[in-house]
N, C-alpha and C positions, 0 to 999 in steps of 0.2 A: 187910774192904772198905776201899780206900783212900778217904781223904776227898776232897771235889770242892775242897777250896781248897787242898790236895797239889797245888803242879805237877810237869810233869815234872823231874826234878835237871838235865837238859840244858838246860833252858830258864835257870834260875839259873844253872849255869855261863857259858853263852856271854853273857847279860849282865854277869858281872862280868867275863867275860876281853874282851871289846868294851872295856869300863869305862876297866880297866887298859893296854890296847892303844892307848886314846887320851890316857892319862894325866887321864884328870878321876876328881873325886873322888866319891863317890858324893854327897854335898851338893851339888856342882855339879849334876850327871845330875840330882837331884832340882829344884834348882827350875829349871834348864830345861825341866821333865816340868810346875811347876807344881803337885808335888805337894807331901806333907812327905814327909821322906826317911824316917823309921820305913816306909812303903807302900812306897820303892822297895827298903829294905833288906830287907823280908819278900818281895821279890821274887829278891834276890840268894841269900836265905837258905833258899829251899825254902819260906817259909811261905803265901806267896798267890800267886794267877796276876794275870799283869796281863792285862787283857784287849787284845781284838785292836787298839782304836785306839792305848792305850799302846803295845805292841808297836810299829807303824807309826811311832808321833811313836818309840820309846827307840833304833830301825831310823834314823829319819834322823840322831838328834843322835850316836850312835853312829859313823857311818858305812860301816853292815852292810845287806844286804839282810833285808828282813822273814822272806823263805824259809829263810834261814841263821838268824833269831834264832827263830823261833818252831820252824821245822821240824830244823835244823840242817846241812840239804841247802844 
């Protein structure tokens, strides 16, 4: 059984390809996020899910639609 804090790898993907697409660093994207960046890097890295508000706030500083970051539609 896959564990609940396994996200999907697509979800990691399109956050770091957003990342890199906009040229910031993932220490940027973090405290933009306001978070520490070990949280957003275990998000890039496949090891925690962000939840849906993250998602929204990483959607706008990104410049992605939330449909495209969470769903990949």
């Amino acid at each position: 059984m896959k564990n609940q804090a396994t996200n999907d790898v697509g979800i990691s993907r399109r956050i770091r390809q957003a990342r890199l697409k906009m040229r910031f660093s993932a220490v940027y994207v973090s405290k933009q996020m306001n978070l520490s960046h070990s949280i957003c890097s275990q998000w890039e890295n496949n090891k925690a899910n962000p939840s849906t508000a993250h998602l929204v706030k990483l959607a706008k500083i990104l410049n992605v639609s939330f449909e495209w970051l969470a769903l990949g539609s």
